[in-house]
Every structure is written in C-alpha cells, then in structure tokens.
Backbone as numpy.savetxt, mean C-alpha at the origin, in Angstrom:
# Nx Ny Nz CAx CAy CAz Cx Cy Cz
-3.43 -13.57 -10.58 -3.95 -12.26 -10.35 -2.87 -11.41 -9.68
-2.71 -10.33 -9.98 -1.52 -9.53 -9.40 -2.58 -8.45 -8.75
-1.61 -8.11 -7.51 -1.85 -6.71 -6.55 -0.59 -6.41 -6.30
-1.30 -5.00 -6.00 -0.22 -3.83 -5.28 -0.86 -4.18 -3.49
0.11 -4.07 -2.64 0.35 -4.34 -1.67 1.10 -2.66 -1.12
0.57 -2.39 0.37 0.79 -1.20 0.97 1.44 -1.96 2.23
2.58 -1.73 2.32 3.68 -2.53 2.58 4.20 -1.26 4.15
4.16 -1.14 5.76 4.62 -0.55 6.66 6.32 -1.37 7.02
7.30 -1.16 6.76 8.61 -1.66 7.30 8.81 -1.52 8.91
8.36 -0.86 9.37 8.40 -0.44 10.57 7.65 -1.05 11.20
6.25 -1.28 10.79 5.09 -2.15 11.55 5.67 -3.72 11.14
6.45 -3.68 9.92 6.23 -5.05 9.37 4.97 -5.70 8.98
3.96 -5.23 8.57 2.80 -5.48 8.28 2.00 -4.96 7.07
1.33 -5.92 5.99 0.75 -5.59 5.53 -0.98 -4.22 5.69
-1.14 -3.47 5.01 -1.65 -2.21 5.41 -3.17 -2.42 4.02
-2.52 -3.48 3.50 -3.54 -3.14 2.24 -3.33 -3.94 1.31
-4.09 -3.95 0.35 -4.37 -5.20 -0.89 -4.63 -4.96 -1.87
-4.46 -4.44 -3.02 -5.84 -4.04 -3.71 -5.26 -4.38 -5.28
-6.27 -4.98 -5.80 -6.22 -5.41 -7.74 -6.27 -4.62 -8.28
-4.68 -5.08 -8.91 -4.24 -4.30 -10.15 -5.17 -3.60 -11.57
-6.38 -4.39 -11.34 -7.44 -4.67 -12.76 -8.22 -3.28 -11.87
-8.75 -3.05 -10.79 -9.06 -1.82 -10.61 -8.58 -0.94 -9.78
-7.58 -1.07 -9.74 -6.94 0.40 -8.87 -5.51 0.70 -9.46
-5.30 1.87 -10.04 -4.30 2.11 -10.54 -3.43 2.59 -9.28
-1.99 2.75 -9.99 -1.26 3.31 -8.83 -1.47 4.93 -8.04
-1.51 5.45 -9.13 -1.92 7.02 -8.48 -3.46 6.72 -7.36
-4.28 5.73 -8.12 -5.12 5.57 -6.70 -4.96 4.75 -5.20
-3.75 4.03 -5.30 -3.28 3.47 -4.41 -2.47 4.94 -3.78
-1.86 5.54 -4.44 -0.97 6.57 -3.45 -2.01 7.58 -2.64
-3.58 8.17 -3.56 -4.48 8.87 -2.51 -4.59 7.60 -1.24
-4.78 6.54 -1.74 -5.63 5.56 -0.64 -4.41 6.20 0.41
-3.17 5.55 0.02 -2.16 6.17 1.47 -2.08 7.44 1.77
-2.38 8.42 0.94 -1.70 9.66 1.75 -3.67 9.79 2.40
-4.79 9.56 2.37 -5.86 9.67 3.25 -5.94 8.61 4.37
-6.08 7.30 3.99 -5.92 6.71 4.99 -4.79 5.71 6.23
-4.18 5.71 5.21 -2.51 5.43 6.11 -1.75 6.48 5.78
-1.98 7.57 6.17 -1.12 9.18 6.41 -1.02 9.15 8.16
-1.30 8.55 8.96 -0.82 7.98 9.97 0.33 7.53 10.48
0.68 6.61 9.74 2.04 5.98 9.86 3.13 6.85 8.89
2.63 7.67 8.23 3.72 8.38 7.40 3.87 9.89 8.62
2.95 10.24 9.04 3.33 11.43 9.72 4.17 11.33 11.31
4.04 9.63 11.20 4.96 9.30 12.83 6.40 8.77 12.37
6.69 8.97 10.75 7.91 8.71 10.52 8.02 7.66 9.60
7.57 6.45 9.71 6.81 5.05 9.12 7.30 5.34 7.67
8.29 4.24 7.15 8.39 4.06 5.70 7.65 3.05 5.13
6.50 3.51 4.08 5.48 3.29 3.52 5.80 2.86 1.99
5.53 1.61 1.43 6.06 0.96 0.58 4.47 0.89 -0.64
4.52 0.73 -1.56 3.59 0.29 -2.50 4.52 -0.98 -3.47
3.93 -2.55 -3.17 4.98 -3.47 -3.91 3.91 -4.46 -4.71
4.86 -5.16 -5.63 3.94 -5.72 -6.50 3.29 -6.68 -6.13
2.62 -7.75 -6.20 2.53 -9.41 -5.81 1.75 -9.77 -6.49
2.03 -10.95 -7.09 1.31 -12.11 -7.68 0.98 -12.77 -7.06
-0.57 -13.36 -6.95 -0.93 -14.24 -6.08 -1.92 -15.61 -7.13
-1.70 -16.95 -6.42 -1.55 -18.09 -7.66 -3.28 -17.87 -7.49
C-alpha cells in the first residue's frame, strides 16, 4: 500500500499519513496549507513524500 507522508524537517516528525487510493495530491496540499499552515507560517520546511508500506 503506498502513502503520501507530510513530512516537518525542522520538527523532524511525521505530520500526517494518508492513502494514495483516496487522497490525491492537490488534496494533501489543502490538508497542509489548512491544517499544518502553522509550521509553514513559523518558517518550517514542509515536505509531501512518497512511502510504501509492506
């Protein structure tokens, strides 16, 4: 099963999870700019990455 992963470099911490089968990317980018627009407005480089998980 693959996800997109919302990835903080700064926190070092995962922010989010979500399957590829229902969430496209443009809906992963609202999810961040509404609810992790937090860490983007204190500077925070905000990642969207792939992952396969077994």
């Amino acid at each position: 099963m693959e996800f997109r992963e919302i990835y903080c470099y700064n926190c070092h911490k995962t922010l989010g999870k979500y399957n590829v089968k229902f969430y496209t990317e443009t809906q992963i980018a609202e999810i961040i700019q509404t609810i992790h627009a937090d860490h983007i407005k204190i500077g925070h480089h905000v990642e969207i990455r792939k992952k396969k998980s077994k």
